[in-house]
Backbone as ProteinMPNN parsed JSONL, in Angstrom:
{"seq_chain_A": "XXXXXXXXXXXXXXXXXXXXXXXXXXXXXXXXXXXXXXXXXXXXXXXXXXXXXXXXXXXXXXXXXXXXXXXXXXXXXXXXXXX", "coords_chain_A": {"N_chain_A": [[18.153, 24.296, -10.218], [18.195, 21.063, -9.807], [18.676, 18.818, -7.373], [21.048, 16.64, -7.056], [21.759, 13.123, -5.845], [23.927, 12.176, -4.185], [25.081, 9.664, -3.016], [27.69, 7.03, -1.509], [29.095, 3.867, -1.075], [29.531, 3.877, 1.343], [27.878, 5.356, 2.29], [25.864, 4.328, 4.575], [27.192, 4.015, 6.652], [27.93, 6.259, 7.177], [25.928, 7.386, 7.432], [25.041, 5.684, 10.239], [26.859, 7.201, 11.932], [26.39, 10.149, 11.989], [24.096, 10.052, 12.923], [24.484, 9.742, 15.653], [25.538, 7.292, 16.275], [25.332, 3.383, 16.851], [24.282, 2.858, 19.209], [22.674, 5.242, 19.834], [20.793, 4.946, 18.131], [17.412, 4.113, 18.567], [15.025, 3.144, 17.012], [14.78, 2.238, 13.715], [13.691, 2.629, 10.504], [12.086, 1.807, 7.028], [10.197, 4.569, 5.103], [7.488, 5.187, 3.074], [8.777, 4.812, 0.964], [10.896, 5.781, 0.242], [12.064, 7.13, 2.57], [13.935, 7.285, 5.287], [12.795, 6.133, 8.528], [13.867, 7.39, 12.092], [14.063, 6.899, 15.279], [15.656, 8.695, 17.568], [17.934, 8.388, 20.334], [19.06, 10.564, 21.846], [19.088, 13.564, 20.87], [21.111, 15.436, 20.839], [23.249, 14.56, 19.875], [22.964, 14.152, 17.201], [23.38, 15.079, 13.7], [22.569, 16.587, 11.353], [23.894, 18.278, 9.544], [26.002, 16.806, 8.47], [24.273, 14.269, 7.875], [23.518, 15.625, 5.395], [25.678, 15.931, 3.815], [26.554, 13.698, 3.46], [24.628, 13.053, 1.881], [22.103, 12.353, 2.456], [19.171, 13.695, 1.201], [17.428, 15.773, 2.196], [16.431, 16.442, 5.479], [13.921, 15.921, 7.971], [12.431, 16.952, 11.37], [10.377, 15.444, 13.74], [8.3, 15.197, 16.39], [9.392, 14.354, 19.8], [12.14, 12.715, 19.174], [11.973, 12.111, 16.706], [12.954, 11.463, 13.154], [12.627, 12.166, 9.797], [14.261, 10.849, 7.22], [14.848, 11.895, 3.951], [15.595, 10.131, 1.37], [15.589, 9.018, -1.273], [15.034, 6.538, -3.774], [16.252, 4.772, -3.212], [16.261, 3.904, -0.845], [14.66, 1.922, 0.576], [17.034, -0.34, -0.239], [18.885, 0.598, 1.264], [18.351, 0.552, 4.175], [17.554, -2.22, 4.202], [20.383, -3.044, 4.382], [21.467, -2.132, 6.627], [19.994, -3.017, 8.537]], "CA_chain_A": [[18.886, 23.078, -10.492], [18.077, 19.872, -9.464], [20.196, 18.266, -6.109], [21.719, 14.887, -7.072], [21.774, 12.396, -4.579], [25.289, 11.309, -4.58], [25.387, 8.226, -2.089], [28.276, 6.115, -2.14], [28.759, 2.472, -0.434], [30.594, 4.293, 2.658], [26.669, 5.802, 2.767], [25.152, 3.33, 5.579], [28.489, 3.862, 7.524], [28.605, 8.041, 7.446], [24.379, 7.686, 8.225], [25.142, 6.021, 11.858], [27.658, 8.113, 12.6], [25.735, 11.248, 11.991], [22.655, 9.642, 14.053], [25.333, 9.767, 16.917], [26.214, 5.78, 16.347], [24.163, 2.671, 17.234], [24.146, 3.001, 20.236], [21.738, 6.053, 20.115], [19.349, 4.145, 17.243], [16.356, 3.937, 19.274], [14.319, 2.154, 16.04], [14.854, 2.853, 12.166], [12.901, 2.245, 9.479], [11.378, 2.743, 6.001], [8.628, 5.047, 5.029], [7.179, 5.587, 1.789], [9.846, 3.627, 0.312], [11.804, 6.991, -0.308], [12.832, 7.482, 3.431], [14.401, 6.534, 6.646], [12.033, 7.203, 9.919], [14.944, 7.814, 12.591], [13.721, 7.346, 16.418], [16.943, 8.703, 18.556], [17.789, 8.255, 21.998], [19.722, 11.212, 22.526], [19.03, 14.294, 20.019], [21.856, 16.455, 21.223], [24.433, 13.457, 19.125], [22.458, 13.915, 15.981], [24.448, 16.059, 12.933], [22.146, 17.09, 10.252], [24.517, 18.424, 8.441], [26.691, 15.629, 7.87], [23.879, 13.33, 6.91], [23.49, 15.987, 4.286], [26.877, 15.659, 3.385], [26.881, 12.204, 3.144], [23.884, 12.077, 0.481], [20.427, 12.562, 2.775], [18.455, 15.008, 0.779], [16.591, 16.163, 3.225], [16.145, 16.032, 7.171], [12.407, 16.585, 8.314], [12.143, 16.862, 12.088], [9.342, 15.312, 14.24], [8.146, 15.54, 18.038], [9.773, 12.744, 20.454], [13.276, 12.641, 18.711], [11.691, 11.301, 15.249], [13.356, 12.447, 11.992], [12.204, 11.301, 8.186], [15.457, 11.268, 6.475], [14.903, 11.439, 2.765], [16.899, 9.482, 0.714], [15.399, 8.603, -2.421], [14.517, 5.588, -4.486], [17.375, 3.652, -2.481], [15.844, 3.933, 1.204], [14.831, 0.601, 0.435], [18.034, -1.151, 0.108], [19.791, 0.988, 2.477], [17.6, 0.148, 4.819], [17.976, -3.71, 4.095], [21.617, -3.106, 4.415], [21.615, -1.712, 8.091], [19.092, -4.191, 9.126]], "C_chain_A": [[18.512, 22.022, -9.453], [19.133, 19.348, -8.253], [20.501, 17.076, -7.008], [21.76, 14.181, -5.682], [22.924, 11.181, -5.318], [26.306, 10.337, -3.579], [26.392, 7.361, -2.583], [28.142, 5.039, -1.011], [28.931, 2.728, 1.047], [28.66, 5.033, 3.211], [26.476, 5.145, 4.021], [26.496, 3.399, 6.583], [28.273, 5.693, 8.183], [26.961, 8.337, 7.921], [24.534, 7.477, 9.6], [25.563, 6.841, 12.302], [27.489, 9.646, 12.49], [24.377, 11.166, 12.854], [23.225, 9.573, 15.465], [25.798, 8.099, 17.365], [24.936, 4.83, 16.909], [23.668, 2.95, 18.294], [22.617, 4.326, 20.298], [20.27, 5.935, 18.878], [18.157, 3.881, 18.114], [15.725, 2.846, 17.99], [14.711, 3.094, 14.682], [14.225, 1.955, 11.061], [12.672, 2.369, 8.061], [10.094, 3.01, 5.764], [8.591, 5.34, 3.617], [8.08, 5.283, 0.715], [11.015, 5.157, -0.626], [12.698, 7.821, 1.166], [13.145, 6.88, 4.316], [13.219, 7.226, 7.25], [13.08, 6.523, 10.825], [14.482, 7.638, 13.719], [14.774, 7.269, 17.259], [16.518, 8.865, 19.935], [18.399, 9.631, 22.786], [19.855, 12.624, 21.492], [20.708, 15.286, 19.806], [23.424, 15.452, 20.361], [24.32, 13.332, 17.698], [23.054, 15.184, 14.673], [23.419, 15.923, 11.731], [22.749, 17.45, 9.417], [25.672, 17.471, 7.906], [26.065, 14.763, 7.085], [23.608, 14.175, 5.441], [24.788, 16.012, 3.53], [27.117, 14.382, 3.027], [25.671, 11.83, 2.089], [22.46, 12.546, 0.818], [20.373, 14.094, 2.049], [17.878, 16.244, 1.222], [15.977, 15.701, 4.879], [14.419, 16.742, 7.697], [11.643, 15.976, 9.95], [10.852, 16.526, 12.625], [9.301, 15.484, 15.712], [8.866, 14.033, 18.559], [11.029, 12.38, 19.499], [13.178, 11.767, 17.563], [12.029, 12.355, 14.491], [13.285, 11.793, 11.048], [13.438, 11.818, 8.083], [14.795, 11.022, 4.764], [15.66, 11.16, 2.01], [16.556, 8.957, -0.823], [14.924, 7.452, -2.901], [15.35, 4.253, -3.378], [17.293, 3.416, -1.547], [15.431, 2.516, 1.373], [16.057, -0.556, 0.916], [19.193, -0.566, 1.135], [19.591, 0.333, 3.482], [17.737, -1.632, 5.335], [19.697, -3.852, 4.581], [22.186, -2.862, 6.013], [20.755, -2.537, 9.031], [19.936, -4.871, 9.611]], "O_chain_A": [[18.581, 22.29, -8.254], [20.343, 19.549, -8.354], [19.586, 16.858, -7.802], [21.788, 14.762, -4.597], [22.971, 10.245, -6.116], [27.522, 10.247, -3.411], [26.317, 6.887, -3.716], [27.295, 5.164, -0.126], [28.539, 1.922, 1.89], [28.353, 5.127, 4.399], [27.282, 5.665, 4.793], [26.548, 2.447, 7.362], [28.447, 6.126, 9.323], [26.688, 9.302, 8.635], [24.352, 8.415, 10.376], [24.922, 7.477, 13.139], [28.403, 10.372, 12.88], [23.773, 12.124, 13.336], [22.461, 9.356, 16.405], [26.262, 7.758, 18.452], [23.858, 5.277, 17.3], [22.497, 3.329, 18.332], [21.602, 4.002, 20.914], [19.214, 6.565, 18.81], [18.3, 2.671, 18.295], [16.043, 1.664, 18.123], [14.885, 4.312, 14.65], [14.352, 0.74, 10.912], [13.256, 3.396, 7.714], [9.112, 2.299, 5.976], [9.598, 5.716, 3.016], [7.872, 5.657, -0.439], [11.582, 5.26, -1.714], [13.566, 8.69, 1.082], [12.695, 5.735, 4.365], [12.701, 8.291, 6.912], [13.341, 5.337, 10.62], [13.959, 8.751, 13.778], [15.068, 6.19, 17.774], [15.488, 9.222, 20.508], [18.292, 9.808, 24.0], [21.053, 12.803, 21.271], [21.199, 15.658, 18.741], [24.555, 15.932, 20.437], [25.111, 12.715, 16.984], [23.036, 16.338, 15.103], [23.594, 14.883, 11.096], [22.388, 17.099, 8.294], [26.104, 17.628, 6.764], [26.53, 14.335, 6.029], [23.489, 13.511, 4.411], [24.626, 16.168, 2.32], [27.993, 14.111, 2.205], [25.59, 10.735, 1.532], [21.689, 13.004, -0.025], [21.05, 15.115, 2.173], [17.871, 17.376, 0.739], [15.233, 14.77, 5.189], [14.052, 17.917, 7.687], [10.786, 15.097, 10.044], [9.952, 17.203, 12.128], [10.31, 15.931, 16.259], [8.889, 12.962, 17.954], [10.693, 11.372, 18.878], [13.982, 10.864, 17.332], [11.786, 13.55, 14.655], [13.819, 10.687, 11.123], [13.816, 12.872, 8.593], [14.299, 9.931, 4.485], [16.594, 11.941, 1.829], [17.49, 8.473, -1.463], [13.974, 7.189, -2.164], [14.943, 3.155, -3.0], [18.135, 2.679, -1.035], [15.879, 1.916, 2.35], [16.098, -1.305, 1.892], [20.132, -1.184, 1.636], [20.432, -0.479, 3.868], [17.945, -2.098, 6.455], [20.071, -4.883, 5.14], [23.211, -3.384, 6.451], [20.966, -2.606, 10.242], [19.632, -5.916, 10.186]]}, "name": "protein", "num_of_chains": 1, "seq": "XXXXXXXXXXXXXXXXXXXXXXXXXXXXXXXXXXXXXXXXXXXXXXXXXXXXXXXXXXXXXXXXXXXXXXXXXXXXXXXXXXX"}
């Protein structure tokens, strides 16, 4: 079975606060127009399982406290929205 990706408006609110709040935003971005790229300041603040709770599909760790969040078709305007 298929996941759903069941983002609501409260999304872009329950994403900081699973990245451990602005404050620990180092830079955020979009990639491939289907994800966040994530560079935190402080890993040990970061809740994976919440942003999966809140909608991210998928969390895909990198070196240097970078994490692709995948989010779907909508990483776009999320994105625009947290800007």
């Amino acid at each position: 079975m298929e996941k759903v990706n069941t983002m609501s408006d409260s999304f872009p609110i329950l994403l900081v606060a699973a990245l451990g709040g602005w404050s620990n935003i180092r830079s955020l971005e979009t990639v491939a127009l289907t994800r966040l790229r994530v560079d935190l300041i402080d890993e040990s603040r970061f809740d994976a399982e919440r942003l999966q709770q809140a909608g991210v599909l998928a969390v895909m760790p990198f070196a240097n406290h970078v994490y692709h969040l995948l989010i779907g078709p909508e990483a776009p305007r999320y994105m625009e929205i947290l800007s």
